[in-house]
LUMBA-704608 format. One line per 2 residues: number of its first residue (from 1); their letters; for each residue x, y, z of C-alpha. Coordinates in pm, whole numbers. Example, Ala and Ser with C-alpha at 12.3 -4.5 7.8 and 13.67 -1.06 7.14 Angstrom:
# residues 2
1) as) 1230/-450/780  1367/-106/714
# end
This chain:
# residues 312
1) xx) 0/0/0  310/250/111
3) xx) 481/99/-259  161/266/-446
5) xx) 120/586/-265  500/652/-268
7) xx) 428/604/-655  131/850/-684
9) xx) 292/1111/-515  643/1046/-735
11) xx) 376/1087/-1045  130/1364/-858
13) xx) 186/1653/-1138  200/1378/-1430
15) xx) -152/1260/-1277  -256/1618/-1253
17) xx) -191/1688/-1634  -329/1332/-1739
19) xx) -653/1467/-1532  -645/1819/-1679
21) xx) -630/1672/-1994  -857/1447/-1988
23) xx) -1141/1674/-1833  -1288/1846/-2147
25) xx) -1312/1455/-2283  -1505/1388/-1976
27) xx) -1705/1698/-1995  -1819/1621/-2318
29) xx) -1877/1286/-2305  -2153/1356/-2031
31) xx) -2323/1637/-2236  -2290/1425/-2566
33) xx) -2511/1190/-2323  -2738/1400/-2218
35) xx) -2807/1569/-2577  -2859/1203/-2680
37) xx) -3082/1167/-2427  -3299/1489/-2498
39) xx) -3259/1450/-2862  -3460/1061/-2782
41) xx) -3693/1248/-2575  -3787/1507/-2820
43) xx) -3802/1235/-3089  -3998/1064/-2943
45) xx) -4238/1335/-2843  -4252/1438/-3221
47) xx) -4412/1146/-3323  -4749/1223/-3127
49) xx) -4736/1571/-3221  -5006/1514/-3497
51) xx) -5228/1319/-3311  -5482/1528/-3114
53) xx) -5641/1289/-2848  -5299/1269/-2683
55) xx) -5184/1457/-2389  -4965/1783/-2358
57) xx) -4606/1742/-2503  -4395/1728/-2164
59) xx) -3985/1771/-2183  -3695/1816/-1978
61) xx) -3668/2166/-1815  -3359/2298/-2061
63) xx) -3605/2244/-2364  -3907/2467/-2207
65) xx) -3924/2660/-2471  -3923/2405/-2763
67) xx) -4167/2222/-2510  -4356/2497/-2535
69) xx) -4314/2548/-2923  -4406/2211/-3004
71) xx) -4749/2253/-2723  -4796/2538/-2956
73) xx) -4821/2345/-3270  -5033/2048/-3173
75) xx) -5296/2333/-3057  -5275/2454/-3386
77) xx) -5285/2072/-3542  -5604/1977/-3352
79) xx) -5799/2287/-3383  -5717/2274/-3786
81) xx) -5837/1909/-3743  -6165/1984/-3572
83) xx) -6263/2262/-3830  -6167/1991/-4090
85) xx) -6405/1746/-3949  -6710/1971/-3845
87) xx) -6663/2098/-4277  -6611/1770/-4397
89) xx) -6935/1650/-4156  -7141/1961/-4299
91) xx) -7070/1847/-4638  -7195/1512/-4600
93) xx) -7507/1636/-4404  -7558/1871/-4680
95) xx) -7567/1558/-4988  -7792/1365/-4724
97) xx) -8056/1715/-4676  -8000/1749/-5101
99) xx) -8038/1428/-5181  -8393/1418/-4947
101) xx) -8502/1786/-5050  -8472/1621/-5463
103) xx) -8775/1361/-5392  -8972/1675/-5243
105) xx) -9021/1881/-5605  -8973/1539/-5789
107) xx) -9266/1376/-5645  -9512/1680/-5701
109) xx) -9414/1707/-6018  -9480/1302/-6104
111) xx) -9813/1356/-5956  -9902/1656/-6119
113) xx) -9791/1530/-6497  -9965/1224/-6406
115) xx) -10258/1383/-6331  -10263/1602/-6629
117) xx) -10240/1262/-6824  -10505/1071/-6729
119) xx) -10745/1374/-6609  -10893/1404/-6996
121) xx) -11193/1665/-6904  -11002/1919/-6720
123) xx) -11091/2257/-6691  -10831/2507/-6854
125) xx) -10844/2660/-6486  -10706/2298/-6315
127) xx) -10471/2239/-6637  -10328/2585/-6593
129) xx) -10275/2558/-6207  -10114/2182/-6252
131) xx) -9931/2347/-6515  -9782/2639/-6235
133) xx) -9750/2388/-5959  -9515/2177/-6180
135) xx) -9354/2466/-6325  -9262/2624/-5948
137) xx) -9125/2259/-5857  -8905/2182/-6157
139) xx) -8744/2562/-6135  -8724/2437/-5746
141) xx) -8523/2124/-5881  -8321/2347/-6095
143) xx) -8205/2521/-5793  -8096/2227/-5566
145) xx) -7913/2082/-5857  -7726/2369/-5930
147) xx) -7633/2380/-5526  -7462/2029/-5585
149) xx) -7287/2160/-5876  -7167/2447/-5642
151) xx) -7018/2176/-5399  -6739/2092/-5673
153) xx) -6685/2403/-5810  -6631/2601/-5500
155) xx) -6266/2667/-5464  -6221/2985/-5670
157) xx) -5891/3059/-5555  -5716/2969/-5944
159) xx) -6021/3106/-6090  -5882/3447/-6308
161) xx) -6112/3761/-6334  -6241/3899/-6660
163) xx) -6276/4298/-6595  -6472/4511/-6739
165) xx) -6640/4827/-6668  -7013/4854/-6582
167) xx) -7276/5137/-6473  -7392/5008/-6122
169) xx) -7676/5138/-6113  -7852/5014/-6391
171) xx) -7687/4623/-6299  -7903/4659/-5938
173) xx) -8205/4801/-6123  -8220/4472/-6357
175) xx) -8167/4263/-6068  -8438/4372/-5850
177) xx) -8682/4425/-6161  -8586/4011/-6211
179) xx) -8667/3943/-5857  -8977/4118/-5881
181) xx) -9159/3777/-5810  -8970/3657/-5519
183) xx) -9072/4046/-5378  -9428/4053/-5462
185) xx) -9464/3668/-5284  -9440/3897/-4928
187) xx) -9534/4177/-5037  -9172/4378/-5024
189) xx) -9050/4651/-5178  -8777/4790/-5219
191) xx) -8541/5114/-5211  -8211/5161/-5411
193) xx) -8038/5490/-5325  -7674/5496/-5513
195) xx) -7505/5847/-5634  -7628/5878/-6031
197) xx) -7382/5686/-6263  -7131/5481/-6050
199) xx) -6893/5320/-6285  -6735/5006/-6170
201) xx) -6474/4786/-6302  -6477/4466/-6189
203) xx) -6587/4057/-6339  -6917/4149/-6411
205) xx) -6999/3820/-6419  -6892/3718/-6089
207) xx) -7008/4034/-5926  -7383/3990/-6024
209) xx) -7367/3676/-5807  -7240/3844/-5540
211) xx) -7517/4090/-5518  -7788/3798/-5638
213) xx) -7698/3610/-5363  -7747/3941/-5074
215) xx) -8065/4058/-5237  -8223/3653/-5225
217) xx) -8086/3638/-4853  -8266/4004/-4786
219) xx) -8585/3871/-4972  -8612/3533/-4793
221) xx) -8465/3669/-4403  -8756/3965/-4438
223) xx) -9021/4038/-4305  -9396/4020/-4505
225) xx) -9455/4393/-4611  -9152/4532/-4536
227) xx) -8855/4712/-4745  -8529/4591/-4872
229) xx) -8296/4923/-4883  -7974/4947/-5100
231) xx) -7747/5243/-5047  -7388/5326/-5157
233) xx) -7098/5593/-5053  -6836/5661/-5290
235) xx) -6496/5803/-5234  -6235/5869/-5509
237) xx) -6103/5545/-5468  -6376/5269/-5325
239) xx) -6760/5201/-5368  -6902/5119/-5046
241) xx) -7255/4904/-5093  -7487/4870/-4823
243) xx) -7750/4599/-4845  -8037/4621/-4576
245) xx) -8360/4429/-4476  -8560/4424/-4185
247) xx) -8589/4025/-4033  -8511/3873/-3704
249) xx) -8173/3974/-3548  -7888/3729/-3642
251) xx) -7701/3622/-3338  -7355/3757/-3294
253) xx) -7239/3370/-3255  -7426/3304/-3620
255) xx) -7291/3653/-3777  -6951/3532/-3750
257) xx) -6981/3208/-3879  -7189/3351/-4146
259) xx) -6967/3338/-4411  -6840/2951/-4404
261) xx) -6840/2741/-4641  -7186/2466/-4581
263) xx) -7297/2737/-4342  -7678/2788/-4306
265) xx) -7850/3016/-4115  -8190/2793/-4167
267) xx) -8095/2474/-3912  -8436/2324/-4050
269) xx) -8388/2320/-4415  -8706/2532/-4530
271) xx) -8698/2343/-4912  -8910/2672/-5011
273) xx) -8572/2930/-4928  -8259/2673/-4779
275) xx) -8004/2664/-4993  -7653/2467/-4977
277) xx) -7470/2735/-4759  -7205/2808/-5022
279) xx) -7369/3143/-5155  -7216/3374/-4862
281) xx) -6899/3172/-4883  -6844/3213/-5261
283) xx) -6965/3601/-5250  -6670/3656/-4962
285) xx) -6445/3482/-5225  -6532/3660/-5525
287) xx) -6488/4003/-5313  -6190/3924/-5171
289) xx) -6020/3837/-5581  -6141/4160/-5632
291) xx) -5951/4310/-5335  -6266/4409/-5133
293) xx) -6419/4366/-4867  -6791/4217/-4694
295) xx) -6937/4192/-4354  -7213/4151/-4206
297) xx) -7405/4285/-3901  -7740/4292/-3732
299) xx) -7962/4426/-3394  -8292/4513/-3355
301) xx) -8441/4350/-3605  -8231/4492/-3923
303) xx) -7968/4298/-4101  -7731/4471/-4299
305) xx) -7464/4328/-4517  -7146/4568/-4657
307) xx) -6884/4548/-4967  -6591/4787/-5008
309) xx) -6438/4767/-5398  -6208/4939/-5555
311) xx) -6393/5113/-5815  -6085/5085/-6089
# end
């Protein structure tokens, strides 16, 4: 035992620099470990980062904040995923209500062709209302067809505008003169106050929808005998379009989902006014391509829809 002491201390300082040496080696060894080790844990954490049912992302306290960067990102992940689902669950509740709202119009109009076949003595007054009934239901069948149509042409972002200038007045003037039966059913009327002559260049095409779409909504979410109001302020730049009817307040938690895609106001499906929920959707679309704006606001009974465009 003496022998090997009596040898360290001979070899103390050699020992010493063998030590000092060998330190940093040491040193990094360890932290080469423990980066292995929180590289394993990370890994390891990563792979349940896109799964949503699992529970909070938990690392060691020197990665807090990529912990907390990573916690960040599966929030994001699931609430992208539940949006995904509740759409993708809208749509298919939307073939099933389509496909069911098809036999409605179909039927009736079976019965009353059938009737108009084998009924040889009747009146011109029954012919002519058979005649009506069938009409209203096939343009009815027209419509919902058209909505499932809609379903696979709604992504307009690729879709390119064709401009062109048009007097803006006189476009809102035909429009409500063609809706002229859909305002005499309740007994509306209506007011359109614009500044004379308002050019606008824009997809003419495109636009008309837009402003189809907000004057059927202000028809069908009136009330009987009461007036649809259209107003505009202009500055040098922008048109500003005010579209107003008077109809049961929308809730706030309804006016901001307004304008999603499958959205529909009407939970029960009226088959005389529901459409597919893709009308306010597309018109936000088509407004935004044409670097506007739309919103939409109610209380007290009044609903009022907006657009901001450029007017060149």
């Amino acid at each position: 035992m003496s022998n090997t002491i009596k040898w360290i201390n001979n070899r103390i300082d050699l020992l010493g620099l063998i030590a000092l040496a060998a330190s940093p080696i040491i040193i990094v060894f360890i932290q080469w470990k423990q980066l292995i080790s929180y590289l394993s844990s990370l890994a390891a954490r990563l792979e349940s980062i896109d799964n949503p049912d699992t529970e909070k992302i938990v690392l060691p306290s020197v990665l807090k904040e990529a912990e907390d960067q990573l916690n960040q990102i599966k929030a994001s992940i699931k609430e992208k995923d539940i949006i995904a689902r509740q759409a993708e669950q809208r749509k298919n509740d939307l073939v099933v209500y389509l496909a069911h709202d098809l036999k409605t119009p179909i039927s009736s109009i079976i019965g009353y062709l059938t009737l108009l076949r084998d009924e040889k003595q009747i009146s011109h007054e029954m012919h002519d209302r058979y005649i009506q009934v069938t009409l209203k239901n096939a343009e009815r069948l027209d419509e919902l067809i058209n909505e499932f149509f809609e379903i696979t042409r709604f992504n307009l972002a690729h879709v390119s505008l064709n401009y062109s200038t048009v007097n803006l007045n006189r476009m809102l003037e035909q429009m409500l003169f063609e809706l002229h039966p859909l305002l005499s059913g309740k007994n509306l009327t209506y007011r359109l106050d614009l500044p004379s002559e308002i050019e606008l260049t824009c997809d003419v095409d495109k636009m008309q929808r837009v402003f189809d779409n907000l004057l059927r909504n202000a028809v069908y979410y009136s009330f009987d005998h009461s007036e649809i109001q259209i107003h505009a302020n202009l500055s040098d730049s922008t048109v500003k379009l005010y579209f107003m009817n008077s109809g049961y307040t929308i809730p706030p938690e309804k006016i901001g989902r307004i304008f999603e895609q499958f959205y529909r106001l009407d939970s029960s499906r009226s088959t005389q006014y529901g459409g597919a929920g893709l009308g306010l959707a597309i018109a936000k679309q088509v407004v935004e391509l044409h670097h506007g704006r739309i919103s939409a606001s109610s209380s007290d009974n009044q609903i009022c829809f907006s657009i901001e465009l450029p007017r060149s």
